[in-house]
N, C-alpha and C positions, 0 to 999 in steps of 0.2 A: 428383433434386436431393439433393447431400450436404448436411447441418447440422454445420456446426464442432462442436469441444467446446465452445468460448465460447459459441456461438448456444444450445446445447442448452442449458449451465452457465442463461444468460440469461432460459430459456424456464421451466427450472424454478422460479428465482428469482419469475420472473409470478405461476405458478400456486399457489406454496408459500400456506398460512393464518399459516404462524407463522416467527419465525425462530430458525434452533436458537441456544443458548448466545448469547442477544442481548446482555446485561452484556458480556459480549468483545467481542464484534463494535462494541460502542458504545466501550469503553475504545479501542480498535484506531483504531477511528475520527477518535477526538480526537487521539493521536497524530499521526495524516494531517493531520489538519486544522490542529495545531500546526506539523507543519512543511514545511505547503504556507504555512503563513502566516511561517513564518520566509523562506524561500524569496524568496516578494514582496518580504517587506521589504528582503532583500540586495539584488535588482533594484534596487527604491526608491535603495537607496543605496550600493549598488556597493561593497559590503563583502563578504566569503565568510559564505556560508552557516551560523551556526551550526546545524549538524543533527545530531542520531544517528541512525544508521542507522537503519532501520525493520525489519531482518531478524530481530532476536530478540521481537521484540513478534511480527511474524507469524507466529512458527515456534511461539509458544505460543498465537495461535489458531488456530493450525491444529491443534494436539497437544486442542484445548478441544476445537473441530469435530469431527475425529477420535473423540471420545469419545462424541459423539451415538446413541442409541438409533435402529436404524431401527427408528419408529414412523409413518404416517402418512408416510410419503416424507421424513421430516424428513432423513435421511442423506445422499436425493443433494441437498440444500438445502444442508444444511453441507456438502458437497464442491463446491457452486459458490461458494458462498461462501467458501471456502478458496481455489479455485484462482484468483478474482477479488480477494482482497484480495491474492492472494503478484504479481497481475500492478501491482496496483497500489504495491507495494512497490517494485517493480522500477523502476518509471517514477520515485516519486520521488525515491529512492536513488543511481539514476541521474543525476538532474537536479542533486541536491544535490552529486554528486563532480565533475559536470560543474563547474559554478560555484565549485568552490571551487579545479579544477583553471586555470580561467579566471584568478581573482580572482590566485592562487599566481602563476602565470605571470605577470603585467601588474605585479605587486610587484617579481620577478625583473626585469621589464625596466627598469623604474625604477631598479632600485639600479645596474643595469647602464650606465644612459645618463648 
């Protein structure tokens, strides 16, 4: 049986005691969490998404991660943790341009009919 990199990424997250450069990963976090919560609220109300991207917040905890000491396995921790928060960037970054390419469109049509 093969194990993905994600399954693996996943696996070590389990076993990990600590988590590297946790202050980032916490900041990183709220980000997501702001604007997964802008996000809803556009659905709610059928507005476009105010969002910023989320790519440069992750590119510098990944550059934190990156920094980590392999002590204790802490390195391939911060590398799952790096390659899980860059997929989760992706998904919402993605979501956000969706909706707002949505929102864009449905304006256009309007002004148009």
């Amino acid at each position: 049986m093969t194990i993905s990199p994600a399954d693996q990424g996943e696996a070590v997250l389990d076993d990990a005691s600590a988590l590297p450069q946790r202050e980032h990963v916490l900041a990183f976090a709220a980000r997501v969490d702001a604007a997964l919560a802008a996000i809803a609220e556009s659905l709610r109300s059928g507005i476009a998404p105010p969002v910023e991207r989320l790519r440069t917040a992750e590119r510098e905890l990944a550059q934190a991660l990156d920094a980590t000491p392999d002590e204790d396995g802490a390195r391939g921790v911060a590398s799952a943790v790096a390659d899980a928060c860059d997929r989760v960037t992706d998904s919402v970054d993605t979501l956000a341009h969706l909706l707002r390419q949505r929102k864009h469109a449905a304006a256009g049509e309007a002004r148009a009919a």
